[in-house]
Every structure is written in C-alpha cells, then in structure tokens.
N, C-alpha and C positions, 0 to 999 in steps of 0.2 A: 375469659378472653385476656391477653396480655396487653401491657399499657403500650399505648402511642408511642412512636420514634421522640414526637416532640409533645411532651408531656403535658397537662394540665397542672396549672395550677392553683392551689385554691389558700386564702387565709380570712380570718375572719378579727372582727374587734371585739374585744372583751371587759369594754367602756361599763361601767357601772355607777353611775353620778350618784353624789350621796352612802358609795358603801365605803363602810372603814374597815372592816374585817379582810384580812385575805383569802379567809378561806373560800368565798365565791370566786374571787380568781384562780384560786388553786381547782376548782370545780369543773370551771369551763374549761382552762387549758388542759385539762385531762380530759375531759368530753371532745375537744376538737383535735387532741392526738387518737382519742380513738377513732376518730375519722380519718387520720390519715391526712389532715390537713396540712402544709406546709409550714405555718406559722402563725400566733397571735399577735396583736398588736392591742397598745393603750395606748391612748392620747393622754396629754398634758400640756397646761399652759402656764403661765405666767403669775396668768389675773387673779384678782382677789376672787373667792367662792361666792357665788350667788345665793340670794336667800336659801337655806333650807336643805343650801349643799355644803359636803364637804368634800375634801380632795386629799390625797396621796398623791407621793412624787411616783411616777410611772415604772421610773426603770428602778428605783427601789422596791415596789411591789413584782416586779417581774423577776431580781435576785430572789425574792421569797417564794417563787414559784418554781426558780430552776429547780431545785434539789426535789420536791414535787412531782418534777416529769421525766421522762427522759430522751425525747425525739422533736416534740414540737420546739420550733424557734418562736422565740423571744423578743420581740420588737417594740421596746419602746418610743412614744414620741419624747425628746430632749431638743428642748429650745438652745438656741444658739447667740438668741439675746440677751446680755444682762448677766452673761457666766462666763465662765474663765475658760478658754478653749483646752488647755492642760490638765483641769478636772473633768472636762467632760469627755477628753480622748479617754482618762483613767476610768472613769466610771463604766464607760462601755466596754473599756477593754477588761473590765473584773467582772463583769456579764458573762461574757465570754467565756472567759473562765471558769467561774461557778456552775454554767450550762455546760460546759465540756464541745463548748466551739457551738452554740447556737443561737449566737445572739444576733441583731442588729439592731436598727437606731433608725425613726424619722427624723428627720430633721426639717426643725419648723423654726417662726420666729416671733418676735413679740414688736407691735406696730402700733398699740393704742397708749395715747398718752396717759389714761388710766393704769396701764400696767406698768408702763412708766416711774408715775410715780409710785406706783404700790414697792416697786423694789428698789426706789430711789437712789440707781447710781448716773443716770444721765436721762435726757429728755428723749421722746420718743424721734425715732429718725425716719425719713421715705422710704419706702418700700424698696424700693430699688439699690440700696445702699444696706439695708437689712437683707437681701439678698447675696447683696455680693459679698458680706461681711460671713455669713451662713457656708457659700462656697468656699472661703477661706479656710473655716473652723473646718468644713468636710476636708478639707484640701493638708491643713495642718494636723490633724488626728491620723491622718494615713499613712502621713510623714515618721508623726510617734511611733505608730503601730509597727513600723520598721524601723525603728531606732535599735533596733535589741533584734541582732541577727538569730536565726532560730536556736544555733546551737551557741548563743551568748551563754549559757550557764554551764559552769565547769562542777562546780559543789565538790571540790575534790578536797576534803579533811584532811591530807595527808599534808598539806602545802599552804592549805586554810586560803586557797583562792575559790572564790563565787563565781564570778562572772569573766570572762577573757575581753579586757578593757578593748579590745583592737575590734571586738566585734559588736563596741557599743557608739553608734552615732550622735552630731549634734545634727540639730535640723533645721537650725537656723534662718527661720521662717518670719519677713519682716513684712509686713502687710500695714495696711492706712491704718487700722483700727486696731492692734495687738503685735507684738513679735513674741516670738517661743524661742528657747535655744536646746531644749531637750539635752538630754534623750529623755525617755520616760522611765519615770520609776516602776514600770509593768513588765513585766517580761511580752515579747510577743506574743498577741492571742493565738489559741490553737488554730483558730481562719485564717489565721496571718491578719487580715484585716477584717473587722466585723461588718456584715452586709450594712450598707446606707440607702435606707431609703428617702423619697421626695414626694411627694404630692402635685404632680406637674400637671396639676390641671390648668392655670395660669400661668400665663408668660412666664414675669421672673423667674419663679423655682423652677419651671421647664429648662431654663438656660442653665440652674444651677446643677439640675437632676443630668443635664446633656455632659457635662463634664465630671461628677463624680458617682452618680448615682448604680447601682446595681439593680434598686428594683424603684420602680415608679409609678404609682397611681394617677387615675385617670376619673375624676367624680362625676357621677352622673347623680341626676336626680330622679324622684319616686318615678318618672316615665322613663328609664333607658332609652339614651339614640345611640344605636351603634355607630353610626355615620360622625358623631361631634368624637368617639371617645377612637373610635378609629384615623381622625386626621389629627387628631394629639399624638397620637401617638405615631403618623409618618411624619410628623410634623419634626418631633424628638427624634426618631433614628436618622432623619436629613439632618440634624442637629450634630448628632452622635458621628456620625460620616467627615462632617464638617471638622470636627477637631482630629482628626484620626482616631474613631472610637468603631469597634465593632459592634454594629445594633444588634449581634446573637448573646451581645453580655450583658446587656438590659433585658430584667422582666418586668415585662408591662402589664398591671395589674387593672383592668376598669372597676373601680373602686362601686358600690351598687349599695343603696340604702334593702332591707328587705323584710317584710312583716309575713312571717308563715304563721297562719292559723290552722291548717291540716295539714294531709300526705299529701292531697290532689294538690296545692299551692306549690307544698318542696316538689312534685314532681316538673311541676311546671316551669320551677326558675334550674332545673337538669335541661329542662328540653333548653332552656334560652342558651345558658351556660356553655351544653354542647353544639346548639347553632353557632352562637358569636366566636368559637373558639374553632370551628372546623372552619368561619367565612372567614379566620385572622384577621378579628377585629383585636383579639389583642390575648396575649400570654395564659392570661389565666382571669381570677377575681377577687377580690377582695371586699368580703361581706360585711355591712353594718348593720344589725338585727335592730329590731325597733323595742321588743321585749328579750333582753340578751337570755333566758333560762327558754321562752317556749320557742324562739327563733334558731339558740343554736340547737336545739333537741330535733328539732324540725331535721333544719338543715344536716345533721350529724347520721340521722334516723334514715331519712327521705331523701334527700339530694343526693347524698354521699353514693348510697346503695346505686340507685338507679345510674347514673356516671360511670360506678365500678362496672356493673351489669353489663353497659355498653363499651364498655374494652377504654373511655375514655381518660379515667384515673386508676392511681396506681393502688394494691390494698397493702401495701409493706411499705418500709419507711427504707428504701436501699442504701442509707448513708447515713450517720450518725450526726453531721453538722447541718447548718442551715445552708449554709456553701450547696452542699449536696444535695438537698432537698431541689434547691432551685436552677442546678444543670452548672454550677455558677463555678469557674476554676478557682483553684486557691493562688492566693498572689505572692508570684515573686517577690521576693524583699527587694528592693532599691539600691538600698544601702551595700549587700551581698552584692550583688550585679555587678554594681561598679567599681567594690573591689576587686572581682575577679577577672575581671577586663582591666582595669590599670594593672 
C-alpha cells in the first residue's frame, strides 16, 4: 500500500546510561534507519553522573555516528544552561554538516542548584527565566544559521577571495542574559537551519517550543492518555496561531515510555500508534524503550512491519535530510530576504 497524504511519524531514544563505547550507538541508529524511522535522539544534562554511571556529551556521540549512517536524523539533547549560545549555534551547525543536513537539537536546561554548582559559573536561576534565556539561545542560533547567505562562499583561487563579505551578516542579538554580534564562523547548514526540538510537555518550554520549535514532544507516562497529550498539543498550535506561526510546521511528537517483551506487545503499540495518529491525537511518536537492544528490535522487527503493512508508514527514506523526513520546508535565510527587498 502507499504511504498517507499526511505521514507518520516515528523516532526513537538511543539513551544508554553507563555506556562509554560508541559503537552501541552506532548499532541502534543503524537498526532504527533500517526501520525507516525518522530520527534518533540522546539526552544530556548538566549534572554530575550518578553512582555507577558514566556520561558522554550527546551531540559529540551523535558526530561519531553520522559518518556511520546515512538517512536517519540526529538529535541530540544540548543544554542551553551554563554554555555559550555561539558554541552551541556552532556545534549543531557542524552536525549538520558531518550528517550531510540531518541533524537537530533538543533543547533543554539546567534548574538544579546542584548542577549549578557542578559547573560553577552562576547560581541556579527559576525556571521561567531558564526558559526565556533557552528561547533566546533558540532564537539567537537561527539568526547565526543565517549569518552566511547560502551562496557566501566564492573559493575562487584565481583572486584568493573565500567568502563575498556582502553576503556575510552581523546578528546583533542583545538579550538580558547574553549579546552575540556574529556572523558565524560556519558556513550555513545544508537545512539552512537545523531542526529544534522542545519538550512541551509543561508550560514554559511549551511557550518556548510555540515560538521556535519545529518538532515538539508531548510525555506521557507508562498508561498513555490520548486526551492530556492531545490538548497539549491544541493547546501549542492555539499558541502557534497566536504568534503568526503556522501549526502544519510543528511535528507533534507524543513522546511514550515502552517495554516490548514479544511480537504480540510490538504488534499492539502498531494497533495504538495507528489509532492515536488516524483520531489526530498528534503527528507521530517518539519512543523511549525501557531495554534499548530488545525494545528497539522489537519495535524495528514488529511495529515497523505491521504500520508499513497498513499503508500507515513509509518503507523508503524519500529525502535525504531531516528537513525531509519530517514534511518540514527549508528556510529562507533572513538576512538574503532583506537584502533583496531593500
């Protein structure tokens, strides 16, 4: 059967507490392109590692996975606490790059005075100021991302110019907490801008997900209620309306804890998957396995198939960036626009 006008979508976390080697990441995110999945994601935080764990920085293990794959996106979680909005525009925007355009970013923050102090450059702040400081950094990296018009690079030997200075921006970004003046020392990513995800399951980030976000999760716990993850989610596109945002450029993810112990289990979270996504409770899903090796096999094996079966998901990857994967347009540069209109 051919896939839905309005696509499914699916990604999964490839969370491994305690592993230090990459090559289990490099395992899964080749196991969940071969599903056909839209994207991986890892988390990352702040805080110091708990007894008995250790930690990797997120979107450093996901550059050691691009070269690795070649379809599935890339999402790491990158705090927005505690770092410098300049290095973290650059770090994603070299994701981007090294995946050949499939990268993006959740964007989270750091709230506990413990983490605080763990990286000792200021005291922990309220939440709602760690939010709006988060929207900023999403708001300032997008700016970067367009500092450097597409065709900024000339590389012409013959004259020994690089870049055509006219087509490089400042971005001149003055906020409570930080100013930038750019441009960036990246060229623009092959997305133009790397997908930004949020976690809107709570207020704040919902506000901050309503003004920059692309894709947004929706948490539920071990009982799914479609009813709470469906009014978050009218809740954000009345958000989205409210600023002049189109709610078809949001993908609403209902984020779902899940433990597959057999076929009958994966077949059973296809049947939910294809109910909640035909009643438009929300875009797609975003899976968190409780044993990431017999969860995503499960799901990769059992979910996958049965979904394709029913004409629900797609079995070809029709786009080479994550842009694509998620219906999602590539963005105008800003900076371009407005010169060709003055």
């Amino acid at each position: 059967m051919s896939a839905p006008i309005r696509p499914l979508h699916l990604a999964v976390s490839i969370d491994r507490p305690g592993v230090r080697d990459a090559e289990p990441y490099v395992r899964a995110a080749r196991l969940a392109e071969r599903g056909r999945l839209d994207f991986v994601t890892l988390g990352d935080t702040l805080g110091p590692p708990r007894r008995g764990e250790s930690r990797l920085d997120a979107l450093a293990v996901l550059a050691r996975v691009a070269p690795a794959t070649e379809r599935i996106g890339l999402v790491p979680t990158v705090t927005t606490t505690h770092t410098e909005p300049f290095h973290v525009s650059n770090a994603v925007s070299t994701l981007d790059w090294v995946s050949n355009g499939r990268a993006g970013w959740t964007v989270e923050v750091s709230a506990t005075e413990a983490e605080a102090r763990h990286f000792g450059r200021r005291a922990a702040a309220p939440a709602d100021e760690l939010w709006q400081e988060a929207a900023d950094v999403a708001d300032v990296a997008a700016r970067l991302w367009d500092s450097w018009e597409d065709d900024a690079e000339i590389r012409d030997v013959a004259t020994g110019r690089f870049v055509d200075r006219d087509k490089l921006h400042y971005v001149d970004f003055e906020g409570p907490g930080f100013s930038v003046r750019g441009p960036s020392i990246v060229p623009r990513p092959p997305q133009g801008r790397p997908v930004t995800a949020v976690d809107a399951t709570r207020l704040l980030p919902r506000a901050a997900a309503a003004r920059h976000a692309d894709v947004a999760y929706i948490r539920t716990g071990p009982t799914p209620s479609p009813g709470a993850v469906r009014a978050a989610r009218d809740d954000l596109h009345a958000r989205l309306r409210a600023l002049g945002r189109d709610p078809r450029r949001i993908v609403v993810l209902a984020s779902l804890p899940i433990a597959l112990y057999a076929a009958a289990d994966a077949v059973a979270l296809a049947d939910l998957a294809g109910s909640w996504w035909a009643d438009g409770v929300a875009d797609g899903f975003h899976f968190r396995p409780e044993d990431p090796d017999r969860d995503l096999a499960l799901l990769v094996d059992g979910t996958v198939p049965v979904l394709q079966h029913r004409g629900l998901l797609r079995s070809f990857y029709p786009g080479g960036t994550l842009r694509e994967h998620l219906c999602l347009p590539r963005p105008a540069n800003r900076y371009a626009t407005a010169r060709r209109t003055a």
